[in-house]
C-alpha positions in Angstrom: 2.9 -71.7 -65.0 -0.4 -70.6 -66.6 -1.6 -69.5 -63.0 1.2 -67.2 -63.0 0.1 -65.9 -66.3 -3.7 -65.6 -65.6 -4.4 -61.6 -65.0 -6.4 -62.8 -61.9 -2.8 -63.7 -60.4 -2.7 -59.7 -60.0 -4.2 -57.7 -57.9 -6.7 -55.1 -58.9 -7.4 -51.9 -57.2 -10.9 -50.2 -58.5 -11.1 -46.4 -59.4 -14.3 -45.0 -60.2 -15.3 -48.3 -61.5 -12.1 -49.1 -63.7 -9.7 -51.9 -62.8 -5.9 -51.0 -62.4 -3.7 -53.8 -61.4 -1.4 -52.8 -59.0 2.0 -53.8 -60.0 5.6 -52.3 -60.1 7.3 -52.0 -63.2 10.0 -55.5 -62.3 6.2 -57.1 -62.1 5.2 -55.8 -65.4 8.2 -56.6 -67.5 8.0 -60.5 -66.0 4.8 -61.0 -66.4 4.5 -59.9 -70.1 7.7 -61.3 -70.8 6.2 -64.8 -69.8 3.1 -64.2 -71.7 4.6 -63.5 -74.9 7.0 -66.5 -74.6 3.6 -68.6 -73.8 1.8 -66.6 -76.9 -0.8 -65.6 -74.4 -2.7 -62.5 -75.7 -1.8 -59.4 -73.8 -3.3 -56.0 -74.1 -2.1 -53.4 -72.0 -3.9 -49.8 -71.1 -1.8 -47.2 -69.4 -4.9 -45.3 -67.5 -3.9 -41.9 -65.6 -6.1 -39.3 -64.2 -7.3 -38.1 -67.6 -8.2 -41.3 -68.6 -10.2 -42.6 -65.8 -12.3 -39.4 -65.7 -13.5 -39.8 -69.1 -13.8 -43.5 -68.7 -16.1 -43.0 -65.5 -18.4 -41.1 -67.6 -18.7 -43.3 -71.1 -19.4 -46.8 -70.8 -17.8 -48.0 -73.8 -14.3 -46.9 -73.0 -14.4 -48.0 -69.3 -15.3 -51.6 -71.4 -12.4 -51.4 -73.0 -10.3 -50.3 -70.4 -11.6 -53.4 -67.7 -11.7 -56.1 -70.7 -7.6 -55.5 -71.0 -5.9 -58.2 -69.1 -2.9 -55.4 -67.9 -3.7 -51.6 -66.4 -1.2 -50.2 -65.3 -1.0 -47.3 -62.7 0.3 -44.4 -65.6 0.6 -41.6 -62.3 0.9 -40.1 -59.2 -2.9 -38.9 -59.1 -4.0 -42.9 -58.9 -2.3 -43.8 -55.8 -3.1 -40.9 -54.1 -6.7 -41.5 -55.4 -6.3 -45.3 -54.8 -4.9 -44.2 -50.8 -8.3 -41.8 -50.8 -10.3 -44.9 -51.2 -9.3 -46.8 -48.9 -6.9 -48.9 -51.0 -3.3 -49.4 -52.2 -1.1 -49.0 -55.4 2.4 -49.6 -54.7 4.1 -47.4 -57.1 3.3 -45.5 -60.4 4.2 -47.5 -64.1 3.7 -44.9 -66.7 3.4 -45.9 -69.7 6.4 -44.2 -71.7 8.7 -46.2 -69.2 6.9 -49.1 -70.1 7.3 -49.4 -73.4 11.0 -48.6 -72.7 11.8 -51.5 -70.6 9.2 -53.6 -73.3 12.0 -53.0 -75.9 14.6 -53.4 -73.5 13.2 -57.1 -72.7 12.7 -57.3 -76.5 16.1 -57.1 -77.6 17.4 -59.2 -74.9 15.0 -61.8 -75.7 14.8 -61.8 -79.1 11.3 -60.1 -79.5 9.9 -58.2 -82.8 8.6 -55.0 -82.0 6.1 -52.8 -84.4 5.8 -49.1 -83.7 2.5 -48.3 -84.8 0.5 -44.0 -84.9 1.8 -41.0 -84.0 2.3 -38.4 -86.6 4.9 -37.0 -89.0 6.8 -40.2 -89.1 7.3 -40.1 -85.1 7.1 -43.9 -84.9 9.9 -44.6 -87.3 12.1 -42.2 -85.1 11.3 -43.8 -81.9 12.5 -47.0 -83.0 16.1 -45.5 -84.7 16.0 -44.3 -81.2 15.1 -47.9 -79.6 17.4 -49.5 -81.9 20.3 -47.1 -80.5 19.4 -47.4 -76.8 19.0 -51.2 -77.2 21.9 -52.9 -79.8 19.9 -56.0 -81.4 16.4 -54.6 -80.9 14.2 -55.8 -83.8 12.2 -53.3 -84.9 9.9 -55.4 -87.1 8.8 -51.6 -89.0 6.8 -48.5 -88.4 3.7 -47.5 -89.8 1.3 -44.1 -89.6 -1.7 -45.6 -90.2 -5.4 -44.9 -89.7 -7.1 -45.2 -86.0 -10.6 -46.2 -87.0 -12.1 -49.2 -88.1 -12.2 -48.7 -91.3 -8.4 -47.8 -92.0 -7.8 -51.4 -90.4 -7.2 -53.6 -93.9 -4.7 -51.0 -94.5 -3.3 -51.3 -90.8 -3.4 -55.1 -90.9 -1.8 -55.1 -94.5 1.6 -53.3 -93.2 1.7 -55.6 -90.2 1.2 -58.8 -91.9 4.3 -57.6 -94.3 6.3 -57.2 -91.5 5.4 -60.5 -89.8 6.9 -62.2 -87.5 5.9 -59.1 -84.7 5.5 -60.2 -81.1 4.9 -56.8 -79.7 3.0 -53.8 -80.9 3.3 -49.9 -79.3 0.0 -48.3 -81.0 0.2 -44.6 -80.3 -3.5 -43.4 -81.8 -4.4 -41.8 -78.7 -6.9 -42.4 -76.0 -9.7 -44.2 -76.5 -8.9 -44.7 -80.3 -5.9 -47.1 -79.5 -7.9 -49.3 -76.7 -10.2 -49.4 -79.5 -7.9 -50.7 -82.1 -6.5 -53.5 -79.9 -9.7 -55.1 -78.9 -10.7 -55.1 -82.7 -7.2 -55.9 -83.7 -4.8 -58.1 -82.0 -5.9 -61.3 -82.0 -6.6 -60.7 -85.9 -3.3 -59.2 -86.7 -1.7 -63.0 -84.6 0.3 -60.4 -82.4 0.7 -61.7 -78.3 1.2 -58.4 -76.7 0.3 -55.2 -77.7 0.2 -51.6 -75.7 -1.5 -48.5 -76.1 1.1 -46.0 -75.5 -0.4 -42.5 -76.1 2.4 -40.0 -76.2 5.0 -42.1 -75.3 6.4 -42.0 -78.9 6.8 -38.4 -79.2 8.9 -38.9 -76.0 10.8 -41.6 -77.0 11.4 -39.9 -80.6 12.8 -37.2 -78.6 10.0 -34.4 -79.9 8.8 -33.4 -77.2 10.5 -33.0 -73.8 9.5 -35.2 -70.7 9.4 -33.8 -67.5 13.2 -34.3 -64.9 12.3 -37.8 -63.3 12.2 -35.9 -59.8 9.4 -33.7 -61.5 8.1 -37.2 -62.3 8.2 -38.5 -58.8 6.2 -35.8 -57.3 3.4 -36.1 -59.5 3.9 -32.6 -61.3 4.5 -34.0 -64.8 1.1 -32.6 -66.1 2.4 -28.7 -64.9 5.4 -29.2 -67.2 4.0 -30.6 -69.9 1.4 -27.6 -69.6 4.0 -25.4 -68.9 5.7 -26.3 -72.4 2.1 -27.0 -74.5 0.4 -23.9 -72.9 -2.6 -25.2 -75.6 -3.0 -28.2 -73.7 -4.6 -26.7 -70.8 -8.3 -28.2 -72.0 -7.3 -31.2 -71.2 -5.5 -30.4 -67.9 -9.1 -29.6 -66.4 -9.9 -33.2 -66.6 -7.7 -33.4 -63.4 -10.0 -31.5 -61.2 -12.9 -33.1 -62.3 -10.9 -36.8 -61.3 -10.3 -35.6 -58.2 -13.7 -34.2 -57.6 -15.3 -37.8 -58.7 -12.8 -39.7 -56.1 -13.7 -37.8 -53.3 -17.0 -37.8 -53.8 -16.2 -41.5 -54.7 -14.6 -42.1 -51.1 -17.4 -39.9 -49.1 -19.9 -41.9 -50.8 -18.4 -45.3 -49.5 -17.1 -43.9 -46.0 -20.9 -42.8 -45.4 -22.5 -45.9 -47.0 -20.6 -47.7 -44.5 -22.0 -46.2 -41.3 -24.9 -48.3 -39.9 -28.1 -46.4 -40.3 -29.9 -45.4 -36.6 -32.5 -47.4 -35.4 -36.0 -44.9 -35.5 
């Protein structure tokens, strides 16, 4: 059994030098399910395109990202990227559908969740909204709270009032919310714990997500852009991905061809 649990039981596709663990979403569920019921410390990242292309250029957050014992494939863009270099991710597990089927194994199993960031009270929505979609989900409490380090004896104060807590969603955004877990976790006496990004705003029902066929082709970015015109910054992130795994998969198909004798 603690095979099964180890993260080297997974297998790890590389993307410009981060780890993501090529898994399908009935994978995911099991295998955290089985660490938190063996109290094995779990700290998820959810990268996508965005995220990999800012990784690939500061060595701190790509730390972060590869010192995580789950990385899930959050998009379309990695397994096209993944198929670009030569390798293989079997489907996409975003992270807002993640932390949906986490509280769906939560309330069937009798697992405290903690909703943690986001703004405007947006985590104590999402979990009247987890509560309704799952009858006997413990939401163990919400909190605002502060991202950096030192708003953590506040952050660590709310969660040790609502102890008992087996999982924690910590919406504090990119980079900030890897951050936080690495520091925080093990200290807080939390097993699992995932950095969800936006994925409260969608499960409070704030902002609209994309038709899951949208989702499918890999076109949730337009949509999103489509609806938050003013997030069109960070849509150019996507280019520059795309540009670093090509240049990423020319680099190793040319490396690979035996140099001519003189």
């Amino acid at each position: 059994m603690a095979a099964l649990l180890d993260p080297g039981t997974l297998r790890v596709v590389e993307i410009l030098g981060c780890r993501v663990h090529d898994v399908t979403m009935a994978e995911a569920i099991d295998w955290c399910d089985r660490r938190v019921a063996a109290r094995r410390l779990t700290r998820i990242v959810t990268p996508n395109a965005e995220i990999l292309a800012a990784a690939a250029r500061h060595r701190g957050f790509r730390s972060l990202l590869n010192g995580s014992e789950l990385a899930i494939p959050d998009g379309r863009g990695l397994l096209v990227a993944a198929r670009l270099l030569g390798q293989r991710l079997r489907d996409q597990v975003t992270g807002t559908d993640l932390c949906v089927e986490l509280a769906r194994c939560a309330a069937s199993r009798g697992y405290r969740v903690f909703l943690l960031g986001g703004r405007g009270g947006v985590a104590e929505r999402a979990g009247r909204r987890l509560s309704v979609m799952f009858p006997g989900l413990a939401i163990a409490g919400s909190y605002e709270g502060e991202a950096r380090a030192h708003g953590d004896t506040g952050v660590l104060a709310a969660l040790r009032d609502a102890t008992p807590i087996d999982m924690v969603f910590v919406a504090f955004g990119a980079g900030r919310q890897e951050a936080w877990l690495h520091r925080n976790l093990a200290r807080a006496g939390i097993t699992l714990g995932i950095g969800c990004g936006g994925a409260l705003d969608f499960i409070a029902g704030d902002i609209t997500r994309a038709p899951a066929w949208v989702r499918a082709a890999g076109f949730d970015w337009l949509f999103r852009l489509i609806r938050q015109p003013w997030r069109w910054r960070r849509q150019l992130a996507l280019p520059v991905f795309a540009a670093m795994v090509i240049a990423s998969a020319l680099d190793r198909r040319y490396s690979a061809i035996p140099a001519r004798a003189e």
